[in-house]
C-alpha positions in Angstrom: 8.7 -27.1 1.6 10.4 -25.4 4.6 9.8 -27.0 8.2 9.3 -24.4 10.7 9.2 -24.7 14.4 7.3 -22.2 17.1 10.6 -22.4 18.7 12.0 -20.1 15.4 9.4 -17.4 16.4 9.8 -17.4 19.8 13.6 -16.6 19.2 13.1 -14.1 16.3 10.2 -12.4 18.5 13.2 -11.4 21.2 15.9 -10.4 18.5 13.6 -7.8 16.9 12.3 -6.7 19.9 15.3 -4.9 20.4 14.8 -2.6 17.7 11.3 -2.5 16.6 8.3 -0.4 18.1 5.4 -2.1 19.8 2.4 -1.6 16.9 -0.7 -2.1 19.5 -3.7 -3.4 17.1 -6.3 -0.5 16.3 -10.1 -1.7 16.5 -12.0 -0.5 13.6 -15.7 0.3 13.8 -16.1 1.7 10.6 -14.4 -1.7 8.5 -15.9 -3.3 11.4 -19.4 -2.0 10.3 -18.5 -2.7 6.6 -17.9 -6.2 6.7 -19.5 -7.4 9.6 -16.9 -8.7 11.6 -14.6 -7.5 14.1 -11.8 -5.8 12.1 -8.5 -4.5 13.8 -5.5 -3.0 12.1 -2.1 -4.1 12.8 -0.5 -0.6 12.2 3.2 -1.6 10.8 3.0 2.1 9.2 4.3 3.4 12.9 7.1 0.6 12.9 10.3 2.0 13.1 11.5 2.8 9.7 7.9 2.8 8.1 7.5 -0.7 8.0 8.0 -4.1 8.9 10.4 -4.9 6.8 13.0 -4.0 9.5 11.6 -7.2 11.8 12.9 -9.4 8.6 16.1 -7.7 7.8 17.5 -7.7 11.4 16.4 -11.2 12.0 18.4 -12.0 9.3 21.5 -10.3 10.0 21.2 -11.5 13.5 21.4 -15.5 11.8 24.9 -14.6 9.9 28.6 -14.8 10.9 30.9 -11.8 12.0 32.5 -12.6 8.5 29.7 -12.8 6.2 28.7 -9.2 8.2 32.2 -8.2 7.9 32.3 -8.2 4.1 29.7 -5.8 4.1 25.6 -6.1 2.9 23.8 -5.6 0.0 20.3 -5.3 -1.0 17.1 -4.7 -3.4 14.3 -3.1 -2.4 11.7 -1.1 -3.3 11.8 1.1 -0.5 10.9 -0.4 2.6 13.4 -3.3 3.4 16.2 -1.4 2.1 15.7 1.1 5.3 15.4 -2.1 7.0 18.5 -3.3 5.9 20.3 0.1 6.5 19.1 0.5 10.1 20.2 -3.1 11.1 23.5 -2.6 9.3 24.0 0.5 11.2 22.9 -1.3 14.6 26.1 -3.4 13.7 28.7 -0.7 12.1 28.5 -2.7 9.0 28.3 -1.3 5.8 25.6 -1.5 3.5 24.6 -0.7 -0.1 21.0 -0.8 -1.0 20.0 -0.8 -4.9 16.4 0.9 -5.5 14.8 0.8 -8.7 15.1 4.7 -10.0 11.4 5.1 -10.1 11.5 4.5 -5.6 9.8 7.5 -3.9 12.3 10.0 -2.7 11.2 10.0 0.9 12.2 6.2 1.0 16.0 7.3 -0.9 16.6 10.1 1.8 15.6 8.0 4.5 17.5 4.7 3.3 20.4 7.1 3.1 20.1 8.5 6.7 20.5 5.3 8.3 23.6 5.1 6.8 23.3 3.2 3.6 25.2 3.7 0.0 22.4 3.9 -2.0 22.3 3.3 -6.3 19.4 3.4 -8.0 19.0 1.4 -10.9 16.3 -0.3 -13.4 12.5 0.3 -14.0 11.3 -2.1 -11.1 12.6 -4.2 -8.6 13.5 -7.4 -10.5 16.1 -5.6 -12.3 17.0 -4.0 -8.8 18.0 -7.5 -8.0 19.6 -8.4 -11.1 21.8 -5.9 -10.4 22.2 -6.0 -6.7 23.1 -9.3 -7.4 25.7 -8.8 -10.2 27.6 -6.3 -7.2 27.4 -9.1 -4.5 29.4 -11.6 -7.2 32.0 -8.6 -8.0 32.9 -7.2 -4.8 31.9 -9.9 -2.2 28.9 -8.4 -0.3 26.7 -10.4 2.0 23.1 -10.4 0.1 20.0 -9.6 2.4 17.1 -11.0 0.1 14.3 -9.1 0.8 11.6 -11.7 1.0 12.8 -15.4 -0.5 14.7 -16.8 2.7 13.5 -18.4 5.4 14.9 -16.2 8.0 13.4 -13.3 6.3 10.6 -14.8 6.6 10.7 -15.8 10.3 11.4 -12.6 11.3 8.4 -11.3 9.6 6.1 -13.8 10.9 6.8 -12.3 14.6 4.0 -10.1 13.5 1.7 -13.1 13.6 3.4 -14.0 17.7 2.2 -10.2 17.9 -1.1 -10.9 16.7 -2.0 -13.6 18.2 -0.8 -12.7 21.8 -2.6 -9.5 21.7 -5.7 -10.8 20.4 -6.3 -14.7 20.8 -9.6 -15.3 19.5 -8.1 -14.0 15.9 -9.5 -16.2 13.0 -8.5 -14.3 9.8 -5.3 -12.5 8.7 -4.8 -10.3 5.7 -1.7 -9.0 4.9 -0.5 -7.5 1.4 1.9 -9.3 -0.8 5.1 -8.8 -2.8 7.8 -11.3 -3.3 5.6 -13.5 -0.5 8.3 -13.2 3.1 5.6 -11.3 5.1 2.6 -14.2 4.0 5.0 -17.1 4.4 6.3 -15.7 8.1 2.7 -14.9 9.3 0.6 -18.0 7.7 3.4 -20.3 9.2 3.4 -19.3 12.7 -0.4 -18.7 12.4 -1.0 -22.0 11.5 1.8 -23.5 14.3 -0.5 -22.0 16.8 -3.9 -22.1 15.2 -4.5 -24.7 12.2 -7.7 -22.8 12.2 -6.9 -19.2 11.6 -7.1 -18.4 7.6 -4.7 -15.9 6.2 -5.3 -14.6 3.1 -2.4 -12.5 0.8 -3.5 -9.5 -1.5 -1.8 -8.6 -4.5 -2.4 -5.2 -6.5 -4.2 -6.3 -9.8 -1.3 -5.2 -11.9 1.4 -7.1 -10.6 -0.2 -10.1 -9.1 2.4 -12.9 -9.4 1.5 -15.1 -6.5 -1.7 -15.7 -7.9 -0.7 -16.4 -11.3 2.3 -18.8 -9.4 -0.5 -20.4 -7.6 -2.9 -20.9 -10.5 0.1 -22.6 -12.4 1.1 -24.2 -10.3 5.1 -22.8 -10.2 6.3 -19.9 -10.0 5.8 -17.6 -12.9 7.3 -14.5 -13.9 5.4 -11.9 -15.2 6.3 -9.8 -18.3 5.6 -6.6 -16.9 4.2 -4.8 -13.6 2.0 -1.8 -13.0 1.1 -0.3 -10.1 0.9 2.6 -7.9 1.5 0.0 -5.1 5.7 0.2 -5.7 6.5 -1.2 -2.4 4.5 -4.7 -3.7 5.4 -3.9 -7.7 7.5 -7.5 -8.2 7.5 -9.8 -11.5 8.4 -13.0 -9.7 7.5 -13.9 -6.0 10.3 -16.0 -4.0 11.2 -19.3 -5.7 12.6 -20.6 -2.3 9.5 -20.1 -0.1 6.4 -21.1 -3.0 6.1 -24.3 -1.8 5.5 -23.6 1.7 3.5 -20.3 0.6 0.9 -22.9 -1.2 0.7 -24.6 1.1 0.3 -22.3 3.6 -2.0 -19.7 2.4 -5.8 -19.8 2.4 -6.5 -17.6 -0.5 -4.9 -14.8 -2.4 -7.2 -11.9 -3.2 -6.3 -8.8 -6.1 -7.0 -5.2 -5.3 -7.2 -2.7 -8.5 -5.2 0.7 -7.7 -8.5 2.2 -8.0 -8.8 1.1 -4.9 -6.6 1.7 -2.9 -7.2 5.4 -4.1 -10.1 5.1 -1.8 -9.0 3.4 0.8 -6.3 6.2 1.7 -9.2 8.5 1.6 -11.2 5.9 4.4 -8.0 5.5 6.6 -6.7 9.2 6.4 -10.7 10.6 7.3 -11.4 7.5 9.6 -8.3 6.7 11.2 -6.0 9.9 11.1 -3.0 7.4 9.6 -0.6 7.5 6.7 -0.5 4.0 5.0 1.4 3.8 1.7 -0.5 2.4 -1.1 1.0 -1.4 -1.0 0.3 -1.2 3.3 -3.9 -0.8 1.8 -3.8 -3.9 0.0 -5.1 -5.6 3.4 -7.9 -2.9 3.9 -8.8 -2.9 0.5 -9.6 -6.2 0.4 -12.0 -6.6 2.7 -15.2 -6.1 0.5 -13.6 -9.5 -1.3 -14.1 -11.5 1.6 -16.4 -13.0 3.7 -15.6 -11.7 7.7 -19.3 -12.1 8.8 -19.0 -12.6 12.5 -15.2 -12.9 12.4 -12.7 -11.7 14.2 -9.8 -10.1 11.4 -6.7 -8.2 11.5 -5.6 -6.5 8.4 -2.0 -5.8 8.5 -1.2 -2.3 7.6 2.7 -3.2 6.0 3.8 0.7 5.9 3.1 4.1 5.5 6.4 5.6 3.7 4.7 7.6 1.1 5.8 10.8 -0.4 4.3 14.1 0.1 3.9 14.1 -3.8 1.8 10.8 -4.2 0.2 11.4 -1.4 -1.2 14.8 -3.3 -2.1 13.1 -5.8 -4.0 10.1 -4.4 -5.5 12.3 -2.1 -6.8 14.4 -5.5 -7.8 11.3 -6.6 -9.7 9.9 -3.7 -12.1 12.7 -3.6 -12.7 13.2 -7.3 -13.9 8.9 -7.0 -15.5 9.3 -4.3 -17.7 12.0 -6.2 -16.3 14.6 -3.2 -15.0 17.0 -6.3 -15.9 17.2 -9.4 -16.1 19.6 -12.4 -19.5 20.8 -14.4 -19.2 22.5 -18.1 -22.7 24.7 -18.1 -23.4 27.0 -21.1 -24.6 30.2 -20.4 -26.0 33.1 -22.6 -23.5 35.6 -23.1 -25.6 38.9 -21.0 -25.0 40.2 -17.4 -26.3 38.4 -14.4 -25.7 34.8 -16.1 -22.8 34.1 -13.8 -24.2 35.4 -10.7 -27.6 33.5 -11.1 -25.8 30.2 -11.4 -23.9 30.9 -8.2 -27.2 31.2 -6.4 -28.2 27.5 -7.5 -24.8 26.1 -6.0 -25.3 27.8 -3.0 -29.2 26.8 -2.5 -27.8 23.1 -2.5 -24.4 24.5 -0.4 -22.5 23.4 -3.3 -18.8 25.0 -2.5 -17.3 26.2 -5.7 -13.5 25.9 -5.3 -12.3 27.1 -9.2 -14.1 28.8 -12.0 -12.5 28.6 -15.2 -14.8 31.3 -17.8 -14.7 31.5 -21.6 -16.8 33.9 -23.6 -15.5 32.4 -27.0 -16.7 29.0 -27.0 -19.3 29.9 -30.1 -20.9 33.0 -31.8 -24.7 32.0 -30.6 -25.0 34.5 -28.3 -27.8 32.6 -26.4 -25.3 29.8 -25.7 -21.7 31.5 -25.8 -20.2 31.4 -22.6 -18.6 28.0 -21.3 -18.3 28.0 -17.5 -16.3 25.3 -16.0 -17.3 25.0 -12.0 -14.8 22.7 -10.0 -16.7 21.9 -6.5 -17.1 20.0 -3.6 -19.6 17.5 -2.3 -20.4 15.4 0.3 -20.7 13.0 -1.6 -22.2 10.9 -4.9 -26.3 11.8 -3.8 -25.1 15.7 -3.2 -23.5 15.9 -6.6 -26.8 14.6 -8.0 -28.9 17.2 -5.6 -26.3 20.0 -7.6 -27.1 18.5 -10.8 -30.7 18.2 -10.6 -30.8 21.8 -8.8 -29.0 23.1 -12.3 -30.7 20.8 -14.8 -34.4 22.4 -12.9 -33.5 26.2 -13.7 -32.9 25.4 -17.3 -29.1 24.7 -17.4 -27.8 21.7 -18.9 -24.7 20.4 -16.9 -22.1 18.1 -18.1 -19.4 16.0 -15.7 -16.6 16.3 -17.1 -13.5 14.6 -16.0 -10.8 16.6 -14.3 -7.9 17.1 -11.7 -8.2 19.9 -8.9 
């Protein structure tokens, strides 16, 4: 297990200040309200580059030689330390190549590749990123940044902890999402330097949970395959380096299905007016899991680089759970006025019809041959039940079907 020191912390805390953002905790009543404790957000998704993964990366590159910098960097990432790695490269005038699994969201491509970076993309998910990264550092001699088993790495993440706790003292639970395990190990450690009391728990998307399956072996374990829509926390094995001193460490490690964090970007979008990519809502999501009565929390929000594409759709997708939208199939006899009398139910319940899809050849009984399909909006699951009931009383026999908008 790795020995750390508050005096590591302390030094790592005035190296990245130099290039990250200050990322003020937000108080939240609404999760506050939810789970009965006091709940603030440590909003990471404002960090320079996205994410926090920038505090680790330059930390590191801060700890090596003019000649291991000299011969160049390289990195895997899903995103999110590779920008970190190409911003601190470029704070050097080093060179740096960055290999992304081919899948990685373009936003977090274009923006690796502003700061500078050669970028390749390669392989399905991140472990065969690596693989490959690797396989490049052996060939041409590049220094490799490891995105999250090292103990620098790790360091340099935990200054979010020194954050943390200086801002708000009286902290007594952290939850921060989980990948390859550098951003648990660096915050549980210094948490626990300053406070043997404060529990930190790690969160994992259900479909690649590898921490938890480590820690229930007992070793590291690899899984066979990952999936997600969390890609920024999508790894098969977390860091072999840092496991022992993540079990020991760590209070708890909690699994979040992608349903989800479907929902959650609805909550923080409506109730916070922020941007947090699907692996930076593992911490929020989790909440329900735990027991925060009377505590004082701090979920740490670990980015909010998401593309304008996935963020269509889990928007879409937020509202259609959340019974916000959703779609009826009604059968209606096939004479004038049908249509117009339905549309005077939905709007005596202030149903809002948003598309009306209308086909007169669903049958040849003419007192059941028109199929309307009515895509609306709610306010939620007891309105859609009002609309339903409002439809089911004139005689109309509704049917949810599923749907996109």
């Amino acid at each position: 297990m790795t020995d750390f020191i508050l005096q590591q912390f302390e030094n790592a805390a005035t190296a990245v200040a130099r290039v990250t953002l200050e990322t003020k905790l937000i108080y939240s009543d609404y999760l506050s309200e939810l789970t009965g404790g006091r709940v603030f957000l440590k909003p990471e998704n404002m960090q320079r580059t996205g994410a926090y993964k920038l505090r680790g990366a330059y930390y590191k590159i801060t700890r090596m030689t003019d000649e291991e910098r000299s011969r160049g960097l390289i990195t895997a990432s899903a995103g999110n330390h590779a920008q970190g790695v190409a911003y601190a490269a470029q704070s050097y005038g080093v060179k740096a190549v960055i290999v992304m699994p081919e899948g990685t969201p373009l936003i977090k491509v274009n923006r690796t590749k502003g700061y500078g970076a050669e970028v390749i993309l390669y392989g399905d998910v991140y472990d065969e990123a690596y693989d490959y990264a690797c396989k490049l550092a052996e060939e041409k001699g590049y220094t490799f940044v490891h995105p999250f088993d090292d103990p620098d790495v790790a360091i340099g993440q935990g200054t979010i902890a020194y954050e943390i706790v200086k801002e708000q003292p009286t902290v007594d639970t952290i939850v921060a999402p989980v990948g390859g395990g550098g951003l648990l190990l660096g915050v549980a450690a210094l948490a626990k330097l300053i406070n043997p009391r404060i529990r930190v728990f790690g969160v994992e998307p259900e479909g690649a949970a590898c921490l938890k399956a480590s820690f229930e072996a007992g070793h590291v374990v690899t899984l066979e395959h990952v999936n997600t829509i969390a890609d920024g926390t999508a790894v098969k094995t977390p860091g072999e380096t840092i496991f022992p001193s993540l079990k020991e460490r760590v209070d708890g490690i909690v699994t979040v299905p992608d349903e989800e964090l479907v929902v959650s970007f609805l909550d923080m979008v409506e109730n916070h007016k922020m941007i947090v990519e699907n692996s930076g809502l593992l911490s929020v999501a989790a909440l329900k899991q735990l027991d925060l009565k009377d505590r004082t929390v701090v979920c740490i929000l670990s980015g909010g680089n998401m593309d304008v594409i996935t963020m269509a759709s889990v928007v879409q997708q937020g509202l259609i759970r959340r019974d916000r939208v959703f779609t009826v199939s009604v059968l209606l006899p096939d004479r004038p006025g049908e249509l117009h009398r339905i549309s005077g139910v939905l709007a005596e319940v202030k149903a809002n019809a948003i598309r009306v899809e209308h086909d007169q050849f669903v049958t040849i009984n003419r007192n059941a041959a028109v199929e309307i399909r009515i895509t609306m909006e709610a306010f939620g699951t007891a309105h859609k039940e009002e609309i339903l009931q409002a439809l089911r009383r004139k005689g109309y026999d509704p049917q949810v079907i599923r749907t996109t908008l």
